[in-house]
N, CA, C and O of each residue as an XYZ file, in Angstrom:
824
protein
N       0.848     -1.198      0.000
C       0.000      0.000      0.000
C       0.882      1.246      0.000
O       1.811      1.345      0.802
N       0.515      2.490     -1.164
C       1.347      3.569     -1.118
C       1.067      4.290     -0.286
O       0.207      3.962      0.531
N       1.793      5.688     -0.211
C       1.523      7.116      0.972
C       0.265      7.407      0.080
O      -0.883      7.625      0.467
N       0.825      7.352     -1.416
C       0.174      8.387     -2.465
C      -0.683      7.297     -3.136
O      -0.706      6.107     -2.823
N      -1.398      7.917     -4.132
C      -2.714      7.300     -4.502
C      -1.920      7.812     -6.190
O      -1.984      6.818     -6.913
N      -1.430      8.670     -6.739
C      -1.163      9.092     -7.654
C       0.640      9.217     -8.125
O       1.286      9.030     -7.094
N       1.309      9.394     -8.976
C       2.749      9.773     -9.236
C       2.316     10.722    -10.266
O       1.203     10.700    -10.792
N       3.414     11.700    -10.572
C       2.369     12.811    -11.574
C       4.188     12.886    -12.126
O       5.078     13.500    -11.538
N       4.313     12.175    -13.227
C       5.676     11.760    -14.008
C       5.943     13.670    -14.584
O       5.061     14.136    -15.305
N       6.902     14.397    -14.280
C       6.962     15.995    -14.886
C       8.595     15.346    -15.476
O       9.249     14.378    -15.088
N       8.868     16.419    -16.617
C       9.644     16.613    -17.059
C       9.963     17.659    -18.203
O       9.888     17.456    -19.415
N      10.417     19.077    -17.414
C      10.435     19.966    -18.401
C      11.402     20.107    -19.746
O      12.345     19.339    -19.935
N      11.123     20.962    -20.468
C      11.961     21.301    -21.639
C      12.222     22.942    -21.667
O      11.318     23.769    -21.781
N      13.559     23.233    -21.547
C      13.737     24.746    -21.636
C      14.638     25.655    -23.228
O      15.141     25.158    -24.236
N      14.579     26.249    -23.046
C      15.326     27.230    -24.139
C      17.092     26.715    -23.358
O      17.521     26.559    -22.215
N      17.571     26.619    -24.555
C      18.934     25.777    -24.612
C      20.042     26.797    -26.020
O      19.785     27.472    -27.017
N      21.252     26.359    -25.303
C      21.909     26.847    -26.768
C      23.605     25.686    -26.222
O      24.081     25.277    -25.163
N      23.874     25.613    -27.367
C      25.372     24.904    -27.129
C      26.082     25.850    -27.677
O      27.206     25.448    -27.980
N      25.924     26.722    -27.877
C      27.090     27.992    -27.805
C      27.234     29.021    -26.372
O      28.388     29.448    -26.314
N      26.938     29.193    -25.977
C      26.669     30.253    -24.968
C      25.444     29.730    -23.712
O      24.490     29.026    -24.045
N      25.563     30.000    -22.868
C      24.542     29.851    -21.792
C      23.031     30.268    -21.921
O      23.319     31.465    -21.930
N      22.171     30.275    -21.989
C      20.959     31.148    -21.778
C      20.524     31.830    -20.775
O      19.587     31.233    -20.246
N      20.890     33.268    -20.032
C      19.945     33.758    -19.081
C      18.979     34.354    -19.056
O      19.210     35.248    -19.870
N      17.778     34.547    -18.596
C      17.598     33.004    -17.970
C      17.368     32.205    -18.878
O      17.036     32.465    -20.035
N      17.539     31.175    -18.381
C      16.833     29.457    -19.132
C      15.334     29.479    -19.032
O      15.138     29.480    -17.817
N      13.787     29.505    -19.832
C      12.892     29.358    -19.645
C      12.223     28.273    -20.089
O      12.631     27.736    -21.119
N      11.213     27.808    -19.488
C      10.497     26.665    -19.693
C       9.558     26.341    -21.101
O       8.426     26.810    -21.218
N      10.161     25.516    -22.096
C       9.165     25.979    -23.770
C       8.209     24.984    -23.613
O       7.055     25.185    -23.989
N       8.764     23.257    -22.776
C       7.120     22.587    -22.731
C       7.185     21.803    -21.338
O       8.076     21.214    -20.727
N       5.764     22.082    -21.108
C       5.749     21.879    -19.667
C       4.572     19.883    -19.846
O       3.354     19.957    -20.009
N       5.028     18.965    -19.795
C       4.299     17.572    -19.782
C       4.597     17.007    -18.396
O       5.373     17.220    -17.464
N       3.354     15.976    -18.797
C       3.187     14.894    -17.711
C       2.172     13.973    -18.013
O       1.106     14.201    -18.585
N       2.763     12.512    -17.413
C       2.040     11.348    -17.188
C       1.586     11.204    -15.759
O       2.188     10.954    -14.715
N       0.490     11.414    -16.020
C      -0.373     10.537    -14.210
C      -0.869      9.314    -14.312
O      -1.714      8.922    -15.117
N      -0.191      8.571    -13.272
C       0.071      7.105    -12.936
C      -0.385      7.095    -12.151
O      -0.261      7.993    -11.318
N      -1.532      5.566    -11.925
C      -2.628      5.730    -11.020
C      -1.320      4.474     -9.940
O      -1.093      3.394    -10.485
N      -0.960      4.613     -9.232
C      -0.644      3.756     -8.140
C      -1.101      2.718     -7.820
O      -0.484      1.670     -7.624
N      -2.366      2.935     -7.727
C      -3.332      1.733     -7.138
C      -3.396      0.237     -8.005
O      -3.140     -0.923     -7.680
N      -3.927      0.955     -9.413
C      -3.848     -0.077    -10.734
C      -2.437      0.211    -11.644
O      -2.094     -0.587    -12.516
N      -1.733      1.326    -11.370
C      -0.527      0.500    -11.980
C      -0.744      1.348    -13.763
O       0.117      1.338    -14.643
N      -2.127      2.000    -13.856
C      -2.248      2.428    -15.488
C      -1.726      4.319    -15.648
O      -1.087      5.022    -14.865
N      -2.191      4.558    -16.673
C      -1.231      5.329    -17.067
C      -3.061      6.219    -17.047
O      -3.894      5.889    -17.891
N      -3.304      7.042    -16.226
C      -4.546      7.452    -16.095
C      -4.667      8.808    -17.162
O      -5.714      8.943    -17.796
N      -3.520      9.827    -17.332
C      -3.990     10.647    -18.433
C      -2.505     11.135    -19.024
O      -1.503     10.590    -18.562
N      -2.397     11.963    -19.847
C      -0.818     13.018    -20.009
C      -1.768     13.981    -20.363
O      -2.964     13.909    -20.645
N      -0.593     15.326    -20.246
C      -0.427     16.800    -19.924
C       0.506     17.182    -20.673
O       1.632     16.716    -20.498
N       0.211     18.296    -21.874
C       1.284     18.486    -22.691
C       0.846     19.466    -23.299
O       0.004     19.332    -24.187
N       1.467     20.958    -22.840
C       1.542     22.166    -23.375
C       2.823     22.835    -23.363
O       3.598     22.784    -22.407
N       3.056     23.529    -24.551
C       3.775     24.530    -25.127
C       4.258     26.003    -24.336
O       3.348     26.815    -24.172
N       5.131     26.246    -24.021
C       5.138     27.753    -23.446
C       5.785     28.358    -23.817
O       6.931     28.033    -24.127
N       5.200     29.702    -23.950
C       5.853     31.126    -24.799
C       6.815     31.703    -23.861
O       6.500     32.044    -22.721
N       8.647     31.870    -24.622
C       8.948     32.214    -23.604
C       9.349     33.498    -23.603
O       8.946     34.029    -24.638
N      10.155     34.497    -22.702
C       9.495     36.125    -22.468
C      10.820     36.252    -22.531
O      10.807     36.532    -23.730
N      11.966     36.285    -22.258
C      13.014     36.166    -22.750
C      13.943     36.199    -23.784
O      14.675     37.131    -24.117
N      13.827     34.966    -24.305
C      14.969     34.484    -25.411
C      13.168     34.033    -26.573
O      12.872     32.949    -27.075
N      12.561     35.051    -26.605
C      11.155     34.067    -27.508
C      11.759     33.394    -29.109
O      11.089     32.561    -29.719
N      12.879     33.823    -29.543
C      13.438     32.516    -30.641
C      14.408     31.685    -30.035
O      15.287     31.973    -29.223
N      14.042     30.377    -30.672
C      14.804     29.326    -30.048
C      15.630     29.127    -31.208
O      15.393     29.324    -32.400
N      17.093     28.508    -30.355
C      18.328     28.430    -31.002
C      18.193     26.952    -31.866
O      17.652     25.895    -31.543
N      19.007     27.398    -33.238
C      18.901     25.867    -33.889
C      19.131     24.676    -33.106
O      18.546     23.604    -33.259
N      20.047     24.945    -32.235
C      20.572     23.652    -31.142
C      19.078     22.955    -30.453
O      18.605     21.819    -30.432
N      18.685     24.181    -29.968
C      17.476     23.909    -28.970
C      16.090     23.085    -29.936
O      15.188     22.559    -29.283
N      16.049     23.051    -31.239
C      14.634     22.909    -32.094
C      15.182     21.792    -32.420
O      14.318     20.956    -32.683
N      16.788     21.201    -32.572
C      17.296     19.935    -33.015
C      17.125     18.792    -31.854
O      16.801     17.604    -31.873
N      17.525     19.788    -30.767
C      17.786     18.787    -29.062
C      16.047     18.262    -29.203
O      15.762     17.147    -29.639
N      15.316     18.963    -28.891
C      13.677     18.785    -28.749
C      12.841     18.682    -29.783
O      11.831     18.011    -29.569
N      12.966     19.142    -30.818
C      12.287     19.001    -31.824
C      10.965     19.751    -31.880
O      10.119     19.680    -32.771
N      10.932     20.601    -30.593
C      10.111     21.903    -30.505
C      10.359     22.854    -31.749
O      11.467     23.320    -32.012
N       9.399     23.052    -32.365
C       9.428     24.200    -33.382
C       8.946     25.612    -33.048
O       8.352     25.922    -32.015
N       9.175     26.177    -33.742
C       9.437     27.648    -33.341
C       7.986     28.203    -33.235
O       7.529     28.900    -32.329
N       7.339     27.731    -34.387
C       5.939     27.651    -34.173
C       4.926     27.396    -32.883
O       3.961     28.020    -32.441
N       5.526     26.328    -32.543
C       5.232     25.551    -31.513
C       4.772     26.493    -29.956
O       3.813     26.393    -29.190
N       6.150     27.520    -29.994
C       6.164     28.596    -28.767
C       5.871     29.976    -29.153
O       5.986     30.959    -28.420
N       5.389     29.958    -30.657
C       4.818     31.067    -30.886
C       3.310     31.166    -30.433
O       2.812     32.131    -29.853
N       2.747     30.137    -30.754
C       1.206     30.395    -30.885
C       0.724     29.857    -28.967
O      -0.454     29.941    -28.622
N       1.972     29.280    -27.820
C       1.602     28.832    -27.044
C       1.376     29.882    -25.624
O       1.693     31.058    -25.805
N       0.905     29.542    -24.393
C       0.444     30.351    -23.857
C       1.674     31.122    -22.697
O       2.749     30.844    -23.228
N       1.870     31.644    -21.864
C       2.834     31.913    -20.919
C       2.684     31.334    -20.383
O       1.722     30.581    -20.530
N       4.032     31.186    -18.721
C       4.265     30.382    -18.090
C       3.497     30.053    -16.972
O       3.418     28.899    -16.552
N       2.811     31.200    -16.366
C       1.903     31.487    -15.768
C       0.913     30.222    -15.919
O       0.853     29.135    -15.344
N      -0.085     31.040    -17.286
C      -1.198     30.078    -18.166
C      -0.967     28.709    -17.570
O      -1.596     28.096    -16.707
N       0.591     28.263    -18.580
C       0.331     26.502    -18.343
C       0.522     26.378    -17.045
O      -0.133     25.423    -16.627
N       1.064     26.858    -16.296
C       1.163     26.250    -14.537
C      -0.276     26.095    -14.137
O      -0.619     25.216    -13.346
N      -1.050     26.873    -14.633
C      -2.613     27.076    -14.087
C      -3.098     26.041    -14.745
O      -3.726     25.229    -14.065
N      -2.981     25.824    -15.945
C      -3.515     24.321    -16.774
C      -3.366     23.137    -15.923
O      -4.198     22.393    -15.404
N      -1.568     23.169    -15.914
C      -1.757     22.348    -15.434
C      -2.128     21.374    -14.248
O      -2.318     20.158    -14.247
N      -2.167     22.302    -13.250
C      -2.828     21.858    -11.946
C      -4.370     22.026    -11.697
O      -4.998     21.572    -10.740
N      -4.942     22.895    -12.929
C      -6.458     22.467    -13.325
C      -6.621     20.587    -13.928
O      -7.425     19.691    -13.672
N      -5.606     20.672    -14.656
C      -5.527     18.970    -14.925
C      -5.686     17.981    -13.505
O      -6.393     17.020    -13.202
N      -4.691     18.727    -12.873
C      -4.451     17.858    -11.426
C      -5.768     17.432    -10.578
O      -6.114     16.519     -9.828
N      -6.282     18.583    -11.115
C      -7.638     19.096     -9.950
C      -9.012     18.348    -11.029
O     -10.085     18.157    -10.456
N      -8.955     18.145    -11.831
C      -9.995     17.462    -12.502
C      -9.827     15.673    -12.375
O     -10.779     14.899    -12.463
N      -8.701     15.355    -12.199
C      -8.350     13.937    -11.743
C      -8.246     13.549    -10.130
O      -7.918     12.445     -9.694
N      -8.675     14.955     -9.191
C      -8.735     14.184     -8.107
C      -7.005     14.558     -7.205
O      -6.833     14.397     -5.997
N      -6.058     15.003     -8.078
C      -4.712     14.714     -7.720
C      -4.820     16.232     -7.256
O      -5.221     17.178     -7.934
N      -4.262     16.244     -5.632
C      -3.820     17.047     -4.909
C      -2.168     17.136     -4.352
O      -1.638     16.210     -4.966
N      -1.149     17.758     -3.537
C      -0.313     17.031     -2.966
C      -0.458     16.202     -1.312
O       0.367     15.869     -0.460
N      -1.778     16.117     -1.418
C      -1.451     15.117      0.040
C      -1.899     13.896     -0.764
O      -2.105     12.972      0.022
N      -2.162     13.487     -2.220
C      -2.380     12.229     -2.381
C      -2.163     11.955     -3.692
O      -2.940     11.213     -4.293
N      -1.096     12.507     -4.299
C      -0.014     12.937     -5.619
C       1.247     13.162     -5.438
O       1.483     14.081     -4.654
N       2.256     12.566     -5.958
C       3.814     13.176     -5.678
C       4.805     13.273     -6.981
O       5.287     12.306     -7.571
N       4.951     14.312     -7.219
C       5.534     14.510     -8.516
C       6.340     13.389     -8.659
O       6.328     12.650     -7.675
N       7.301     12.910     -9.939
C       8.186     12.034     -9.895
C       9.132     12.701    -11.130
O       8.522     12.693    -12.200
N      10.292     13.190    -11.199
C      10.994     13.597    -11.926
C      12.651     12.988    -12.068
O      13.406     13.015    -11.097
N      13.106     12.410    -13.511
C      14.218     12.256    -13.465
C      15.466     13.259    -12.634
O      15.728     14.229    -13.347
N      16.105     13.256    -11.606
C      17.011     14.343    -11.476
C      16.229     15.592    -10.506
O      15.040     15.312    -10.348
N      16.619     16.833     -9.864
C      16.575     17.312     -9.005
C      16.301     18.590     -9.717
O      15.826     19.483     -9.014
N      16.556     18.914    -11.276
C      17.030     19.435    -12.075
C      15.052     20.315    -12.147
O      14.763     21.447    -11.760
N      14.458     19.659    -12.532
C      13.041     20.035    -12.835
C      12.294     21.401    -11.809
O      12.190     22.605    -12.040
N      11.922     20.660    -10.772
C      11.387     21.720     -9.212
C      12.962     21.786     -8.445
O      13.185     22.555     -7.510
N      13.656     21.155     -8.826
C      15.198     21.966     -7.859
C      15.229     23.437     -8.414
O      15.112     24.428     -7.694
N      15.391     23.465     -9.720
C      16.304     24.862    -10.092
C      15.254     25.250    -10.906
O      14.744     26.285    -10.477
N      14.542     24.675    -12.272
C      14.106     25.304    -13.374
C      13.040     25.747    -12.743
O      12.884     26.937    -13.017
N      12.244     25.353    -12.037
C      11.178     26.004    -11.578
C      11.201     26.757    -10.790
O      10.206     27.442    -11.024
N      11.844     27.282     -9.653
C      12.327     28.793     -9.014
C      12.266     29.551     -9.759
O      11.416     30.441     -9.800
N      13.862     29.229    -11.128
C      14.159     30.147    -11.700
C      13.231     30.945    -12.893
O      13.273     32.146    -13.160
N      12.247     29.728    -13.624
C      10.999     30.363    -14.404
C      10.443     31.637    -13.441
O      10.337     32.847    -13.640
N      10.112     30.671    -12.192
C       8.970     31.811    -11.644
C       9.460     33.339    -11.495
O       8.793     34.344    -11.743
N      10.982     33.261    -10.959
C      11.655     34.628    -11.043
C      11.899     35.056    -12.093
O      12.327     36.209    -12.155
N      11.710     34.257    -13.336
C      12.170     34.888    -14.847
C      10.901     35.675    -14.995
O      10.996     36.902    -14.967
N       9.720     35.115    -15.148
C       8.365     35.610    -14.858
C       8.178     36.779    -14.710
O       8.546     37.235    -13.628
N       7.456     37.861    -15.845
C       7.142     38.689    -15.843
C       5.501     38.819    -15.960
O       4.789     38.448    -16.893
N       5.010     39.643    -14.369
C       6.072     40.296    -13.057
C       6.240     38.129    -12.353
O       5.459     37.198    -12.554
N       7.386     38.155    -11.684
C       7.655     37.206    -11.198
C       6.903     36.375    -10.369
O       6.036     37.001     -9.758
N       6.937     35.160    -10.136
C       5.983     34.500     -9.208
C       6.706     34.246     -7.844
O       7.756     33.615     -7.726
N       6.060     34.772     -6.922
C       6.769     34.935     -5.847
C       6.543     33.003     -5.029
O       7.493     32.347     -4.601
N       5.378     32.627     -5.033
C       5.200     31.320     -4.502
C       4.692     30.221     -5.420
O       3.660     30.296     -6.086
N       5.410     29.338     -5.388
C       5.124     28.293     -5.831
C       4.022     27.552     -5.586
O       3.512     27.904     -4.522
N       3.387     26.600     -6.165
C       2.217     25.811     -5.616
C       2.602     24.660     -4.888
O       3.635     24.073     -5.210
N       2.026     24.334     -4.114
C       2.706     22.969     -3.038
C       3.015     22.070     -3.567
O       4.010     21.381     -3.341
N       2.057     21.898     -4.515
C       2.304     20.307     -4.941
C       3.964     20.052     -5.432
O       4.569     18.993     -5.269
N       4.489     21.220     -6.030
C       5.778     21.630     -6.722
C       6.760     21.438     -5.351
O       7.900     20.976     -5.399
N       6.380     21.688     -4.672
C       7.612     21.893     -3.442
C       8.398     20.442     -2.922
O       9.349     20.246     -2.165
N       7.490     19.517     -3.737
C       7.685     18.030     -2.814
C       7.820     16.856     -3.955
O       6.820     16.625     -4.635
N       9.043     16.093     -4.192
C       9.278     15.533     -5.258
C      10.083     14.207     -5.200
O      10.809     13.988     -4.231
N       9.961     13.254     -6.294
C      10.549     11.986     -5.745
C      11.692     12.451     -7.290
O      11.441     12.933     -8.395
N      13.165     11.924     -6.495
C      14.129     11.876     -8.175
C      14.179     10.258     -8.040
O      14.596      9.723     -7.013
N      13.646      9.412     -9.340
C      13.375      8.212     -9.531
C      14.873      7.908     -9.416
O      15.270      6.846     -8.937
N      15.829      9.021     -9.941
C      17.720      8.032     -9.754
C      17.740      7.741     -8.517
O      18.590      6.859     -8.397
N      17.152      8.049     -7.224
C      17.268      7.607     -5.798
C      16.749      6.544     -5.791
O      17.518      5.666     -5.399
N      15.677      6.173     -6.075
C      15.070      4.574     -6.139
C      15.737      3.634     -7.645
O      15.470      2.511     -8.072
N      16.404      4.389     -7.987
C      16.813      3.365     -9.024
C      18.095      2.702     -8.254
O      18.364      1.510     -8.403
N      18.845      3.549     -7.441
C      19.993      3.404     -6.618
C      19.284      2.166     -5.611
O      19.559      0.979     -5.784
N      18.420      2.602     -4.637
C      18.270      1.750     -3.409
C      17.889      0.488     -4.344
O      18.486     -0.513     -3.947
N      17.113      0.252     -5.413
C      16.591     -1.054     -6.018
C      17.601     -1.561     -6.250
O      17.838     -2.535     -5.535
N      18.779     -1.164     -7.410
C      19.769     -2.041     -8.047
C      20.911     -1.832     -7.207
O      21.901     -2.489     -7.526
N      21.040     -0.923     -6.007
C      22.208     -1.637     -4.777
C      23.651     -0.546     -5.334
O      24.847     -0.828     -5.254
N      23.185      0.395     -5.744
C      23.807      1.248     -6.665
C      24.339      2.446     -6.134
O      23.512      3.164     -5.573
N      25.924      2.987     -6.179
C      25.887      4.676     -5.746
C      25.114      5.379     -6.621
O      24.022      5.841     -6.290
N      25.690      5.528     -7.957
C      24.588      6.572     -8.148
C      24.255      6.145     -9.722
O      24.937      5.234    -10.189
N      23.474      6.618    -10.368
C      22.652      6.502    -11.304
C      23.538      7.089    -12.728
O      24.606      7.691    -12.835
N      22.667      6.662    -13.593
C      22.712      7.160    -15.124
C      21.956      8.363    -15.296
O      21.443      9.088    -14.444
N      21.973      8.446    -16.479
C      20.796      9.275    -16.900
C      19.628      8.602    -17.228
O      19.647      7.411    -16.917
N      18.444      9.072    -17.853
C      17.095      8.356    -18.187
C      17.582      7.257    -19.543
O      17.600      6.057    -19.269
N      17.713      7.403    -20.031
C      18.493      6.332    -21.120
C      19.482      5.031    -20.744
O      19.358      3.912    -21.241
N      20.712      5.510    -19.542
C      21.210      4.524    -19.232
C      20.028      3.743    -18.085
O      20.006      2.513    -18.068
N      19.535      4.151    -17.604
C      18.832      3.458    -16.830
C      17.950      2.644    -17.248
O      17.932      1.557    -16.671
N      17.029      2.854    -18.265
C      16.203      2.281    -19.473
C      17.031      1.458    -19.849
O      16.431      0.471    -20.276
N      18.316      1.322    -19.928
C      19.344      0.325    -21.107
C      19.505     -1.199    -19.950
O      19.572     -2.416    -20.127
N      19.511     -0.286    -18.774
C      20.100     -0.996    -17.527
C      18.985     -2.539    -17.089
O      19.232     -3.736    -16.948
N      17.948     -1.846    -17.011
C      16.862     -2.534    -16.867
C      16.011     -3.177    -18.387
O      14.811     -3.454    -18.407
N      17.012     -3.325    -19.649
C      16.392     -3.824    -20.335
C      14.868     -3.454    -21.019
O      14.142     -4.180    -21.699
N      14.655     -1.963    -20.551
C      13.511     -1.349    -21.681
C      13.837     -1.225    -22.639
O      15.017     -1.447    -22.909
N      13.063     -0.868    -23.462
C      13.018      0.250    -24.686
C      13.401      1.893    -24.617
O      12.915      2.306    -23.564
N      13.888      2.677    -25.125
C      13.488      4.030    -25.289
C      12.594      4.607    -26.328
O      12.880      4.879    -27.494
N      11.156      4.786    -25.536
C      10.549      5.155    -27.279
C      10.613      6.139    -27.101
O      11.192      6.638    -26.136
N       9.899      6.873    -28.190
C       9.543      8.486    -28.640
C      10.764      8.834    -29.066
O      11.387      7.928    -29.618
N      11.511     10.301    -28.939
C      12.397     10.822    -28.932
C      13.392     11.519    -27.605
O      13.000     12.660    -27.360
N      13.978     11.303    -27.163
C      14.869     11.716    -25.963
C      15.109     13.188    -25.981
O      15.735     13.523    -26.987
N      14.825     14.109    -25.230
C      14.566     15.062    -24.533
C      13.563     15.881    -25.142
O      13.822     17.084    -25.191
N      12.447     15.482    -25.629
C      11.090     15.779    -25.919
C      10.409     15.171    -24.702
O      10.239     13.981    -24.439
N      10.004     16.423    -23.917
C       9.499     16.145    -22.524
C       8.417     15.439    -22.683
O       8.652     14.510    -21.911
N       6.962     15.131    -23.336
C       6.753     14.059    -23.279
C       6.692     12.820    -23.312
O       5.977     12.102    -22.613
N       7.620     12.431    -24.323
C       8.315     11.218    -24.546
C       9.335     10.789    -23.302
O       9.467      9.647    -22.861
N      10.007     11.961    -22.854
C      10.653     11.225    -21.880
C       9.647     11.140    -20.649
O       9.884     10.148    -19.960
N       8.580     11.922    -20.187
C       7.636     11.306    -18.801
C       7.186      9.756    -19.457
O       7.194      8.875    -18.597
N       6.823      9.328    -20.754
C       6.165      8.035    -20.664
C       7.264      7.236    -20.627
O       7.098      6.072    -20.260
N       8.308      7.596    -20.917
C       9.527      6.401    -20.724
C      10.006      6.586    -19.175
O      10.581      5.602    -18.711
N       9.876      7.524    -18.455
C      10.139      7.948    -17.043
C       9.107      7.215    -16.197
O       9.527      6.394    -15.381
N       7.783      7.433    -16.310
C       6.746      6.415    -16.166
C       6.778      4.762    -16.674
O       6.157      3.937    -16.002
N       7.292      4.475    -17.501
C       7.759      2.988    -17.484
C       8.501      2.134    -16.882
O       8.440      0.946    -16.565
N       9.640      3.503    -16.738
C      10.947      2.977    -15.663
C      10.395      3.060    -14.278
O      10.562      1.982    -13.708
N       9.746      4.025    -13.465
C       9.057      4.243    -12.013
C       8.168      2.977    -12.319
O       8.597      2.035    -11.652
N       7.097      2.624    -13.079
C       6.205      1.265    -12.805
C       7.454     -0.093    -12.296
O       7.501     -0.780    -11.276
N       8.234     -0.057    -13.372
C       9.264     -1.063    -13.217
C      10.033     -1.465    -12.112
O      10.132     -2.598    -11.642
N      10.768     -0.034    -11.608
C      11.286     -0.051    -10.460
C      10.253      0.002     -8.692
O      10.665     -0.174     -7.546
N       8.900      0.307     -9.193
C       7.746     -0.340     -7.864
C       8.121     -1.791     -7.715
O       8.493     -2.316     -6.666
N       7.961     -2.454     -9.035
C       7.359     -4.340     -9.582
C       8.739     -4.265     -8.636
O       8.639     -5.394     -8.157
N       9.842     -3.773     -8.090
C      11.217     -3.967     -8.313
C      11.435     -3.883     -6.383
O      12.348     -4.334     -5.692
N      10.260     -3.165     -6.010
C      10.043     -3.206     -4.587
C      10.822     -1.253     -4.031
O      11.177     -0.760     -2.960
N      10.776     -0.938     -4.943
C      10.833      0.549     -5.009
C       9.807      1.274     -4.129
O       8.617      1.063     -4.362
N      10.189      2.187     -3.044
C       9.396      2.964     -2.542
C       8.943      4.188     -3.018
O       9.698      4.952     -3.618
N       7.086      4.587     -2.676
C       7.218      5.733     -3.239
C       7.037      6.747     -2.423
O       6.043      6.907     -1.715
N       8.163      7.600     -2.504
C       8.245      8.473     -0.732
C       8.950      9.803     -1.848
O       9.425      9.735     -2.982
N       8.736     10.965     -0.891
C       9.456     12.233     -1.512
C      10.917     12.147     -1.079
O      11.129     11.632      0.019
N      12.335     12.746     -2.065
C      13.102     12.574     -1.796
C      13.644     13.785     -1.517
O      14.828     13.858     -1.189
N      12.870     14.865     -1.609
C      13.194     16.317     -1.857
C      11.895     17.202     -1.508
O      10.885     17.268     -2.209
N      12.106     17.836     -0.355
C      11.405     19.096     -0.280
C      11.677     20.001      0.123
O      12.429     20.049      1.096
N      11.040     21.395     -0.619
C      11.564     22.594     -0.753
C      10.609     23.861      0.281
O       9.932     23.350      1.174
N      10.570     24.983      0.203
C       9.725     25.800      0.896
C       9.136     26.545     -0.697
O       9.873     26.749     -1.661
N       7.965     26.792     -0.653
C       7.192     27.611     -1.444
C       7.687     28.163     -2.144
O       7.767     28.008     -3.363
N       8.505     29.619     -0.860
C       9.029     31.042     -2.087
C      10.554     30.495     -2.735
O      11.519     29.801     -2.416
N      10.053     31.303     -3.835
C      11.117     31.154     -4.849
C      12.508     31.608     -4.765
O      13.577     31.347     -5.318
N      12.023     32.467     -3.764
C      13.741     33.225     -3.117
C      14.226     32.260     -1.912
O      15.135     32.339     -1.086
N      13.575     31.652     -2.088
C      13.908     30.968     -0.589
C      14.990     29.348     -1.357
O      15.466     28.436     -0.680
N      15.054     29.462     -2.470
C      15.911     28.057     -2.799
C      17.259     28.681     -4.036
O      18.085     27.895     -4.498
């Protein structure tokens, strides 16, 4: 029997360049798979586009890495918008954070990119939503399952355990359903599902 009733698989995609850094880095697609715990199925995905306020053309690097088109973050909404989508999604399935727990490859997602959106954010978002504050990084349970210091990336780990990689690799939805394949796998595997990371609300505060 879990804590949680839900796993809510996130994995963002930001404005990127392999020449130069981006400041800030903003969020272009915000997805997710919700995984019902109980039965084990893949109950819905979440997959919108975001316009970003910043850098609003994306670098050839960035449209090759993701395969996000330029189009794609033209016609899509701000960052704001999809945060509100998407926890209207949350809220139409029932998924709150006392009975939902994000699950994200890496620390990388609600560690840093999401502070830093909200402060990129024009005018900035001073607090985060809870559910965001509290997060499982599946490389920690991939570690305690296979007896492991530390982990791969989402690919070696998939290789490790003998999946597949479908879709395309760092096209944020493709990687939550392959992120969601690997978390089902590593439960069957006696994997706990507990938060490994929590943060405080404000955005200045991490």
């Amino acid at each position: 029997m879990h804590k949680y009733q839900y796993a809510v698989i996130l994995d963002f995609e930001s404005t990127c360049d392999d020449i130069q850094q981006l400041r800030p880095q903003e969020v272009i697609e915000f997805p997710s798979v919700l995984l019902s715990l109980e039965t084990g199925d893949v109950v819905d995905e979440f997959e919108k586009f975001v316009r970003p306020h910043h850098h609003p053309t994306l670098t050839e690097f960035c449209r090759k890495l993701t395969s996000i088109r330029q189009c794609d973050v033209d016609d899509a909404d701000s960052f704001p918008q999809v945060m509100q989508q998407h926890l209207n999604w949350l809220l139409e399935h029932g998924v709150s954070e006392s009975n939902g727990l994000i699950v994200t490859c890496g620390d990388w997602d609600l560690g840093t990119m999401m502070p830093a959106q909200c402060r990129a954010t024009v005018p900035p978002i001073a607090e985060i939503p809870l559910i965001y504050s509290r997060w499982q990084n599946i490389k920690r349970a991939f570690c305690k399952v296979l007896n492991t210091r530390k982990a791969p990336g989402m690919a070696g780990m998939l290789k490790e355990l003998n999946l597949p990689l479908t879709g395309r690799h760092h096209r944020g939805i493709d990687d939550c359903r392959n992120i969601s394949t690997l978390y089902q796998v590593l439960i069957e595997r006696g994997a706990t599902v507990e938060a490994t990371k929590e943060v405080g609300t404000s955005v200045y505060s991490r």
